[in-house]
N, C-alpha and C positions, 0 to 999 in steps of 0.2 A: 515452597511455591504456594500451596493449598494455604499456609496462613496468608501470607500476601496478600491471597484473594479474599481472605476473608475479615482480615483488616481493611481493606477496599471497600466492601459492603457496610462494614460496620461504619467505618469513614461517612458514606454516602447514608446511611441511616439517621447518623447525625445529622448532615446537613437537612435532610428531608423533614426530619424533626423542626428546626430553625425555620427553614421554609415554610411547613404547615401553621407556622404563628408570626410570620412575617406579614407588616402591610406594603402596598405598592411602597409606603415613603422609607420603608426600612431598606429595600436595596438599594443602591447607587446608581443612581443614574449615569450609565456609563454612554449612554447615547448622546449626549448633550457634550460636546468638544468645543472649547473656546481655542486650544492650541493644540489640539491634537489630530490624528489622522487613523484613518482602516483601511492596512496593506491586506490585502489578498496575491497569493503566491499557491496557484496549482500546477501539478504536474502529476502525468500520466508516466509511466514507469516501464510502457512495453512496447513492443510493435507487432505487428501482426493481425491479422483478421483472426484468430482464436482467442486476441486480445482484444475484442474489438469493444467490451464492455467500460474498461478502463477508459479510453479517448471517448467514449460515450460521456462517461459520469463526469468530466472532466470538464466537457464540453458545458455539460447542464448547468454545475455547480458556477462557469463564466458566466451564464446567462443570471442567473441568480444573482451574482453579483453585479451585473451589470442594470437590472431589473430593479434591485434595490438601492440603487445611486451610488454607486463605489465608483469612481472617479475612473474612467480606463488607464489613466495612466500609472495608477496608485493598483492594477492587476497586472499580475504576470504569468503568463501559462508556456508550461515546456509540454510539450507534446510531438509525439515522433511524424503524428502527421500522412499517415499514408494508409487509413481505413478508409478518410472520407471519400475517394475518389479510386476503393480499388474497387478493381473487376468483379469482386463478389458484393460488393454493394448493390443490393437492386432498386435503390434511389442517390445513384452520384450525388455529391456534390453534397445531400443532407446525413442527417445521425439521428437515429430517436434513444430514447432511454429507456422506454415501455410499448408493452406491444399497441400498432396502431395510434403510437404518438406522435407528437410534433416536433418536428425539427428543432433539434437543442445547439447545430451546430450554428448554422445564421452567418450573422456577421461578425464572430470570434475572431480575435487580433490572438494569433499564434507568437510569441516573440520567441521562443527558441524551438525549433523545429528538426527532422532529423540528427544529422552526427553531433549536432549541438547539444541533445538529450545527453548531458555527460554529470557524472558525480560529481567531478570537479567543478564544475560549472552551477552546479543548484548550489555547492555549500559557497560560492563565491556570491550568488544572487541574494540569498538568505542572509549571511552577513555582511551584506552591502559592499561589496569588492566590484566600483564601478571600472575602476583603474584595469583592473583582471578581465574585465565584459568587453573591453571596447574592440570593436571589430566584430565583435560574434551576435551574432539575431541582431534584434531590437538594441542592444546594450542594457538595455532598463534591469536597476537591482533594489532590492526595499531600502528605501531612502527613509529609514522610519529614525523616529528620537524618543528621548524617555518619555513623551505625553504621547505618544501612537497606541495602537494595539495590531497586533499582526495576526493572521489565518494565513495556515499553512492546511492545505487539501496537499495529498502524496495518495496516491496507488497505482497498486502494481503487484507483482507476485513477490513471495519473499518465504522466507525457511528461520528458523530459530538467527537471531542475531544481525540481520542483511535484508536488503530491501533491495532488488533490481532493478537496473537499469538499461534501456534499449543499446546502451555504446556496447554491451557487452561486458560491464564490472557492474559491484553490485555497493551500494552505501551502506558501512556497518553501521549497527548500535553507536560506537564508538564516535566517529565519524559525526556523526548527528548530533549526537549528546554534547561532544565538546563544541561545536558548529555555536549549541544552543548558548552553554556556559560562555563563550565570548561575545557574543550576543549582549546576554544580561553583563556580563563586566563592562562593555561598553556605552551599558543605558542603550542600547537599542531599540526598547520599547518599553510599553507600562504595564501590558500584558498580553499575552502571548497563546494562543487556541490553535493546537492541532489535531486533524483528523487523519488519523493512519489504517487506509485498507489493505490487507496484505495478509498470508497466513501466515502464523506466528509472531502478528505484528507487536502483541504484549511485549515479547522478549527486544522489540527495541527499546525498551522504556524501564522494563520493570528492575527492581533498583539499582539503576541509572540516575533516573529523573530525581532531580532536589524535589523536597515537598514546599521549599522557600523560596521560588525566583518567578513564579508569577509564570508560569508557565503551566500549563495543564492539557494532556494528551488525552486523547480519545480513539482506541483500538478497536479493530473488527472481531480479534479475537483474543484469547489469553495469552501467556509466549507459549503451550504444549500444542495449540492444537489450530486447524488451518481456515481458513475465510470462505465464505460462501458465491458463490454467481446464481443469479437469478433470472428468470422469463429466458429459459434456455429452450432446447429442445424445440419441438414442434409451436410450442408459445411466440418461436419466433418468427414465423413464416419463412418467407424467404431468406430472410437474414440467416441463418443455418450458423447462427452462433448465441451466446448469452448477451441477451442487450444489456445488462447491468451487471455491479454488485451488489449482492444482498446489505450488507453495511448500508454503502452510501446511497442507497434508492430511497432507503429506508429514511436516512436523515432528511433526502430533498423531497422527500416525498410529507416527510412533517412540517414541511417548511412552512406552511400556512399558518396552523397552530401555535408554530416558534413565534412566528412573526404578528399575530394577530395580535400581541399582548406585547410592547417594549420592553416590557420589563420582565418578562416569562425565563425565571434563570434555566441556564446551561443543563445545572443537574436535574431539571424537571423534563427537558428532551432528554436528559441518558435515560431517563427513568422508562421513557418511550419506546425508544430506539429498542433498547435491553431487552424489554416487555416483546414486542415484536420481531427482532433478529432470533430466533429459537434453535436456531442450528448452531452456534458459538456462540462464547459470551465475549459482550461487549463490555471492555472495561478502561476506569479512566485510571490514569498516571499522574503525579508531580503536586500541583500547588490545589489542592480540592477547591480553597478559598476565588481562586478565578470560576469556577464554577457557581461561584451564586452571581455571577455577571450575567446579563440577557446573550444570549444569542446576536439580539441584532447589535452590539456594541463593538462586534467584528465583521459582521455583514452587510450590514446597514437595514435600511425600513423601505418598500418597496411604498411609491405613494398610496397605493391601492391597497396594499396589504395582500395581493394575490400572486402568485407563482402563477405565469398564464404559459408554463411549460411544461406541468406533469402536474398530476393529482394520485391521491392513494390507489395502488391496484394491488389485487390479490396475488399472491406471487406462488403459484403452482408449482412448476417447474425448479426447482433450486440443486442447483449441480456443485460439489466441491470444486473449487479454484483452482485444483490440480487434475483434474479433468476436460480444461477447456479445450484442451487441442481438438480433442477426442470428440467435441459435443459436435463439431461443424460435420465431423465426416459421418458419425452414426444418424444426424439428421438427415443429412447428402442423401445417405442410399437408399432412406424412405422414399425420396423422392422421384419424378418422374425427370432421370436424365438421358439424355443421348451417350451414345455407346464412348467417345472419347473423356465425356466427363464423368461416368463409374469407373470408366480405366484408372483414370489418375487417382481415384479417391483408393481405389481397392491397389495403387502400387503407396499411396501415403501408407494407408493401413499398413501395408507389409513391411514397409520400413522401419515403422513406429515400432510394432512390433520385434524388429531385428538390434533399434537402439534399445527398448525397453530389456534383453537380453543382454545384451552387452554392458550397458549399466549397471544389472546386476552382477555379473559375472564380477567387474572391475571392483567394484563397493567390497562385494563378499572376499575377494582376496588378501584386499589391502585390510580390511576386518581383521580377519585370519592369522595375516599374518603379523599383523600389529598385536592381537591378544595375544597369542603363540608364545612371542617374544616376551612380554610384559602382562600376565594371565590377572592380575589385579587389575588391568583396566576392564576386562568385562565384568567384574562383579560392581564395580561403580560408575560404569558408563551404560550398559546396558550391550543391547544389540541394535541391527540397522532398523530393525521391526520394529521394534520396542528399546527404546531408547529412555533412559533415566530423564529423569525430570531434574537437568540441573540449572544455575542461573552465570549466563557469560557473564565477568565483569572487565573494564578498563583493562586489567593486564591480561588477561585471557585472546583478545580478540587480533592481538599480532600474531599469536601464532593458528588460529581459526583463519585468516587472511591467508596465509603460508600456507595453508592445506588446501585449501579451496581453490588460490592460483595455479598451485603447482597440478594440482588436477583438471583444471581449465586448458591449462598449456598442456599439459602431458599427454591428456588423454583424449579428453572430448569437453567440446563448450559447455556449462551449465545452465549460463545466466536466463533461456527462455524455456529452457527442459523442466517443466515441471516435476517431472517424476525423478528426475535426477535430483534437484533439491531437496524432494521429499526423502532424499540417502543423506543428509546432510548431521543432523540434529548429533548420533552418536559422534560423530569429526567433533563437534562443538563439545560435547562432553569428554571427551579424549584430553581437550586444550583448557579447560576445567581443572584437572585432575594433574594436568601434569601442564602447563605454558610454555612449555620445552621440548614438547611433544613431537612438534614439526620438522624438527632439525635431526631427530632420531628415526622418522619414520620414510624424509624425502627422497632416502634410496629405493628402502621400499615401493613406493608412488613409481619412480621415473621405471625400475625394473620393470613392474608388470604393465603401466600403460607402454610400454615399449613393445609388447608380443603381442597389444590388442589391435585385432582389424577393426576399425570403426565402419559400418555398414554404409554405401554409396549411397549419400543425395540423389532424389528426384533428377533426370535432366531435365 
């Protein structure tokens, strides 16, 4: 994995090289379309007010495109849709993205909303499966052809291999990757820019991604380690959650600079981004060569050349990804609440704390007793804490699926448990080592979630 990454730099040191003696007429003009088109496709990955960063950024990066002339109908946003108008909002109806910002949410055309936030449904919108859409949201799917170019915006939470979704399942590596590869067999487009925030977003990509299909991914962090949320804590006032991710603030927040220049390549904003994200590394994946493309050749050129919805702010406050639950209620109790609303904060706490328990209990068993049996897997998988550094590939991730469901079903939900996820990584290493793994351990699974009490919801 360590060389990966440093093939990666090296990669991107060439390109920089090329760049620092390039002139404006040496890149391609990719802004200039006589038959082509720029799909824009976001989607927000979670639901909840502890999520409430993601349908923030999600929101912004709409306006962004909408700001820089992206055709509405050529944008597609999934989003679960029920931060902007809940109860803990203390401006219904708006979103900001920074403290004391401007409303990012506006006039945002949501096309797929609620139970429609489904896996099935983004890899059907992605590779233009309108026949599959019809009846559901908007119907709209990227209608793109070999002269297009398509942005893909996705975040949400995610753990070695998997990226969540609000239905409750989560989109593997796997899942994606091939999604892509039919994609390009089909000429679906001429090139293709994704931005993936999520922790361990790396490991959806890394060798995965062809470095030949004009595709090129841009991650929040590497596949070991997890993504950042930012303007948390007291930064947020009332909002008593994280208004961002550190990733994507980051990017929208360089938007000016991107755009101030048509021709300002891809790899000159990673170079940014990279520089300023300092709590993970941000790294790209797939065809390097799409990155000496402009930025604006998937987003388009705002006439004004201005983002007149966020500007750079100092980001104080920066909280792990897998922390968010946790940020609203340690805020909450600084605050000055009346006696029924520290009740409920102080029975979430004790709850959190009763799954946080249990969780563990459950992990450490099925651990236990999966090494016990097979004592070679702890020297090459690691532990739940410390978990080896390995890499899922195409046949690994059936039986990573098999483990994850079966724990889902058997035991307790994972898809929005942060902390559960964060148990996740050694399971993936298990199916590493052995892709068989599943089918010998699923008695194990069903046995001990079978004697767990899962601790009572909130009434």
């Amino acid at each position: 994995m360590a060389n990966m990454e440093m093939l990666s730099i090296a990669l991107l040191s060439l390109l920089a090289a090329v760049g620092s003696r390039a002139t404006s007429n040496d890149i391609p003009d990719d802004n200039t379309y006589v038959y082509g088109q720029q799909w824009v496709l976001l989607v927000a990955g979670t639901k909840g007010w502890s999520s409430y960063r993601h349908q923030a950024d999600i929101a912004h990066s709409y306006q962004i495109a909408i700001n820089n002339g992206i055709p509405g109908e050529n944008i597609i946003v999934m989003m679960y849709n029920d931060v902007v108008n809940s109860t803990k909002n203390p401006a219904p109806g708006t979103m900001i993205n920074q403290p004391d910002g401007q409303d990012v949410y506006g006039d945002i055309i949501i096309d797929y909303s609620g139970e429609d936030v489904t896996v099935e449904n983004f890899i059907k919108i992605l590779t233009g499966d309108s026949d599959g859409m019809k009846g559901i949201g908007s119907g709209k799917v990227i209608e793109s052809t070999m002269f297009d170019n398509v942005f893909v915006n996705l975040e949400s939470l995610g753990v070695n291999g998997l990226v969540v979704f609000p239905s409750g399942e989560f989109l593997y590596g796997d899942q994606l990757n091939s999604a892509l590869e039919e994609m390009s067999n089909n000429y679906k487009f001429k090139k293709m820019l994704i931005y993936l925030d999520s922790s361990n977003s790396g490991s959806m990509f890394d060798g995965q991604l062809p470095s030949d299909k004009k595709i090129l991914a841009m991650t929040a962090s590497n596949p070991r380690e997890g993504s950042y949320a930012c303007y948390c804590g007291e930064e947020s006032g009332e909002y008593r959650t994280c208004l961002g991710n550190l990733f994507s603030t980051t990017w929208m927040e360089n938007i000016n600079k991107s755009l101030s220049d048509k021709r300002r390549a891809i790899y000159k904003d990673y170079e940014d981004i990279r520089t300023a994200v300092t709590w993970s590394n941000v790294m790209m994946y797939g065809d390097f060569g799409v990155s000496l493309s402009p930025f604006s050749a998937f987003m388009g050129n705002p006439s004004d050349k201005i983002s007149h919805y966020i500007n750079y702010s100092p980001k104080q406050n920066v909280e792990s990804s897998k922390e968010g639950a946790s940020i609203s209620i340690d805020v909450g109790l600084k605050k000055k609440l009346d006696v029924s609303e520290r009740l409920q904060l102080q029975k979430q706490i004790l709850y959190n704390r009763k799954m946080r328990l249990t969780v563990d209990k459950v992990f450490r068993q099925i651990y236990k007793k999966v090494v016990k049996e097979w004592p070679e897997l702890a020297d090459k998988a690691g532990d739940i804490q410390n978990p080896a550094v390995l890499q899922l590939t195409a046949n690994d991730y059936p039986c990573y699926r098999s483990i994850v469901n079966r724990i889902s079903s058997k035991c307790f939900f994972i898809d929005q448990d942060t902390y559960a996820l964060s148990q996740l990584p050694v399971f993936a290493n298990f199916c590493v080592i052995d892709n068989e793994i599943d089918s010998k351990i699923a008695q194990t699974i069903d046995d001990i979630c079978s004697k767990v009490k899962i601790p009572k919801h909130l009434e």
